[in-house]
N, C-alpha and C positions, 0 to 999 in steps of 0.2 A: 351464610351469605357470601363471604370472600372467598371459598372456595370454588362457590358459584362463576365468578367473573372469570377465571383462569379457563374453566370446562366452556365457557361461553364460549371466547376465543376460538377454544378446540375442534367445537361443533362446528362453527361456522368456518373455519378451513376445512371442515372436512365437507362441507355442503356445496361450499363455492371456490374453493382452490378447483386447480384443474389438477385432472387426475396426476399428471406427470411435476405435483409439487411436492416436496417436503413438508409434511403434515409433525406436525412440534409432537404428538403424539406418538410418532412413531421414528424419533431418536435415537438412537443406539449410545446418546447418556454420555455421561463423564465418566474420567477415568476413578476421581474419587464418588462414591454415593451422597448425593444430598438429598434436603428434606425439598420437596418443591417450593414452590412458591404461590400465595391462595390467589396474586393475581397477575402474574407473567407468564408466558410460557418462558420455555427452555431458551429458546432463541433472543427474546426479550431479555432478558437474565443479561446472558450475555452479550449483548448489544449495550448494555447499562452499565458492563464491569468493565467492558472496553472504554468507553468513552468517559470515562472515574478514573482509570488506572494513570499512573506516572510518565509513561510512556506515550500515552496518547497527548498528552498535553507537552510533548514534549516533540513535538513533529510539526507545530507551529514555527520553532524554528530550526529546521533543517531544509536542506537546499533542493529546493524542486528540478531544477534546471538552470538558472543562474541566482548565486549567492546575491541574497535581498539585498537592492541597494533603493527599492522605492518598494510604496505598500502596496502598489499595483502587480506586482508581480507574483505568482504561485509559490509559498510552500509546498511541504511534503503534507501540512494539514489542509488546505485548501483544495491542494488534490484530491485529498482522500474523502474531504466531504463532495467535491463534484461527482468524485467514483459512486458514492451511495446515493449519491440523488438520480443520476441517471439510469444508476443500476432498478434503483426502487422503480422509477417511472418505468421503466420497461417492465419489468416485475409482476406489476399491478395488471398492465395490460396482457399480459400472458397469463393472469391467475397462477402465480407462483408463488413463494414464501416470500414478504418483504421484510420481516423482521429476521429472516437468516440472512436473506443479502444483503440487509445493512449490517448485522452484524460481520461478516465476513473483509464487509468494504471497508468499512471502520476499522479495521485489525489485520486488515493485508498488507502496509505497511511499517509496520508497528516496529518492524527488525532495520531499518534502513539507517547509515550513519550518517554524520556528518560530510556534507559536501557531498553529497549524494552518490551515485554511481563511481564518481572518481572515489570516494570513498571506500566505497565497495570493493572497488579494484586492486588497491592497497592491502587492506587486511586479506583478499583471496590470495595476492601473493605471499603476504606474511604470514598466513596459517596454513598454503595448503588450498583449504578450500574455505570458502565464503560466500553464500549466498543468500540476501537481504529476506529471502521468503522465508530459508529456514532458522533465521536468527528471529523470524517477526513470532514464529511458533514458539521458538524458545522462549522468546519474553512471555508469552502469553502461559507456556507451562511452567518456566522456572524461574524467572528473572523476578517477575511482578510479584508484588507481595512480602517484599523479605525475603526470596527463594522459595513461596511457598505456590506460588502462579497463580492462575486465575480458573484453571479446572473448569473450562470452558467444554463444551458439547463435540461430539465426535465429527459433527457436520462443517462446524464454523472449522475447529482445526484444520481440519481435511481445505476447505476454502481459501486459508490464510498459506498453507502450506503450498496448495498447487495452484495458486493464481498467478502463476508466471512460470518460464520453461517448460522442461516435455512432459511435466507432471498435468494428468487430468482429474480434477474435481469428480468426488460422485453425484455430487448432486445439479439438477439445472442450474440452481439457485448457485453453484461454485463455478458453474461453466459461463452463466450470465458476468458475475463480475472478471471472472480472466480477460474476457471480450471487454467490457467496457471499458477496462482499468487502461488499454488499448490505445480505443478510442481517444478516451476523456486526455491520455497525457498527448497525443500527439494533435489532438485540437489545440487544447490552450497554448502548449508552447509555440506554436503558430501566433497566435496572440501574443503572449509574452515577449517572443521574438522581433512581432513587427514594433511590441513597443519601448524595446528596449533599442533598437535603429539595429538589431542582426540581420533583419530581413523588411525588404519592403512588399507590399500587395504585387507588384509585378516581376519579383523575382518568384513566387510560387507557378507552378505550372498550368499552362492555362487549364489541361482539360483538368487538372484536381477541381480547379474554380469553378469550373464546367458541371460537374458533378456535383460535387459537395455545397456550394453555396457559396459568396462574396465575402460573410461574414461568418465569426465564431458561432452565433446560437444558429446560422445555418446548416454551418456543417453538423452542429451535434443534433441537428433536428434529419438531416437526414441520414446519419448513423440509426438512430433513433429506431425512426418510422421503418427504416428496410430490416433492421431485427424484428420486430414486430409485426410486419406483415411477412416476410422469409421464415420466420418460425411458426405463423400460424398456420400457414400453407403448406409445410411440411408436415408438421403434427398432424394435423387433419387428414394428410393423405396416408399417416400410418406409419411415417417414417421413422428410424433409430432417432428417440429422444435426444436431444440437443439444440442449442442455442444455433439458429441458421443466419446466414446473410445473404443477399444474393452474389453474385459472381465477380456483375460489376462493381459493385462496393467493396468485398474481400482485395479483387486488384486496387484498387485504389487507394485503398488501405495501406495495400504493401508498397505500393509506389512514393504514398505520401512520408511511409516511415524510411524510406531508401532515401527520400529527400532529406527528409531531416535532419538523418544521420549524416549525409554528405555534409550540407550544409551549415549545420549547428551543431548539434552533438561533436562530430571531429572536426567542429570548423576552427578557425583561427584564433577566436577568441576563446572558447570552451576548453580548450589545449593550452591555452597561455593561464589561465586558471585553474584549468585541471594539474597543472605543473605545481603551480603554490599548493594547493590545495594536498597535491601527495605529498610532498615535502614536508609539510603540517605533523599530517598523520602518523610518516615515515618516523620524522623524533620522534613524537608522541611514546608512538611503542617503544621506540629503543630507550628512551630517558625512561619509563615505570619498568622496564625490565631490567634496567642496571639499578633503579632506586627503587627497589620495592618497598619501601616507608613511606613513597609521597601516594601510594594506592589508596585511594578512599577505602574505609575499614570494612564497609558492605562488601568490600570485590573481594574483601580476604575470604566471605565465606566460601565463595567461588574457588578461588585459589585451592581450599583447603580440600574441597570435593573433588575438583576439576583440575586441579594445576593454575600454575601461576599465567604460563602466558592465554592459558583462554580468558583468564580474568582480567587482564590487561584489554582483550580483544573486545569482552565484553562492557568494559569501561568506554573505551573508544567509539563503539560502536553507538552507546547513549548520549553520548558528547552532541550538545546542537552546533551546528557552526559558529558561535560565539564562544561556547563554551571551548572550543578546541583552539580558535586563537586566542582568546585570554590567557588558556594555558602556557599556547608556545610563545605567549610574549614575558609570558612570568618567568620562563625558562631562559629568553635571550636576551633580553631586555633589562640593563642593570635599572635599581628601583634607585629612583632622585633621591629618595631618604638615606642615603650612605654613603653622598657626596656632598 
């Protein structure tokens, strides 16, 4: 009977997916062998281990765009659940896999540190190279579990790993959320912006507004609808599989992210935070690399496989923004009790 329910699932992606989805059937699997499961598929699975794992709950508090100072404003989990709903929502209407692109949405963040991108930017200069997508993989194969990972499917890795920069996803379902993840952070922070007083409604540009809609669920309604109808007008005429937009939404897209960045990401205030925020970081590494006794004992196993400053990097890198200034005030900060 319970093996019954899993082959259920099966059949019916294979009757009603559209031909160009990821069928859980035909996976290319983990890297370790397991026994299935009598009522998930593979994707399920993994959408379940992600959102259980240490990591994932642990992106509630890291910093989306600006370090929480009201509940109204984005985390890095808030994000990521926007990321899978809009993902799914388009998903559904293109007949594509929505228990891969949740899981993928749910777990494309997973690698991101403390203080977000300024975060980022610190350890890429302290190691070399740093980049939040392929630290999100690492957690997922090595971190999570005691070092032992989460031995998740070859699809979602692949999704978690290239859903940002020149890496492309193989599957629709991994090209679907690269696009959205997109979308979704440069809507809200439009929002967050205007309600944090960075940005007023008439400092955005008129034709974005023009375009896009007056308000937040406008603009993601018409991201939305032009993936959805730009991809199904494509497909249907035969074209190279892939997530489509139209032209004028692609510009608009880029113009809206060029604003952004002008005006928030490098703007005046994200730079006067971004400065604390490095600084933070900056001792952070340099105090566990001269004191390796104050390393939590989990990072020793790190250490011992990997060397000591990945395991410092690695430390850091699961730090929430609380936890990294708690740290650097324990560090600088004499404690009342010894006076």
């Amino acid at each position: 009977m319970m093996k019954t329910i899993r082959r259920t699932t099966e059949a019916f992606e294979e009757k009603y997916f559209s031909p160009y989805a990821q069928l859980s059937i035909n996976t290319k699997g983990r890297k370790i062998l397991e026994e299935e499961c009598t009522v998930r598929s593979p994707y399920q699975r993994d959408r379940d281990r992600i959102i259980h794992c240490e990591f994932f709950r642990k992106l509630k508090g890291k910093t989306q765009v600006f370090i929480v100072q009201n509940d109204t404003f984005r985390t890095r989990l808030t994000h990521t659940l926007e990321v899978s709903q809009i993902s799914r929502t388009i998903a559904r209407a293109l007949r594509l896999n929505e228990d891969l692109v949740e899981a993928i949405a749910l777990g494309h963040d997973l690698g991101h540190t403390c203080f977000g991108h300024s975060g980022e930017e610190v350890l890429e200069k302290i190691m070399g190279r740093f980049k939040h997508n392929e630290q999100s993989l690492r957690v997922v194969d090595v971190l999570e579990r005691n070092r032992q990972g989460l031995n998740l499917t070859f699809e979602v890795r692949d999704g978690i790993l290239n859903h940002t920069g020149e890496g492309v996803p193989v599957t629709l379902e991994g090209k679907l959320v690269k696009l959205v993840d997109t979308i979704t952070y440069l809507c809200h922070d439009i929002q967050d912006s205007i309600n944090g007083e960075i940005l007023t409604k008439e400092d955005i540009p008129k034709d974005i507004i023009a375009l896009l809609g007056e308000t937040h669920s406008q603009r993601v309604n018409t991201f939305v609808h032009d993936i959805i109808k730009e991809t199904t007008l494509k497909l249907e005429k035969g074209e190279k599989p892939n997530i489509y937009q139209t032209k004028a939404l692609y510009n608009i897209m880029m113009k809206l992210r060029s604003f952004m960045f002008n005006t928030v990401y490098n703007g005046e205030l994200c730079l006067r935070e971004k400065e604390k925020a490095t600084h933070i970081v900056e001792f952070l590494f340099q105090n566990f690399m001269e004191k390796p006794e104050e390393l939590p004992l989990l990072y020793h196993k790190t250490a011992q496989a990997e060397g000591f400053k990945r395991a410092v990097m690695d430390y850091i890198a699961a730090c929430t923004d609380n936890d990294a200034i708690k740290l650097f005030q324990s560090k600088v900060i004499p404690s009342p009790k010894y006076f």
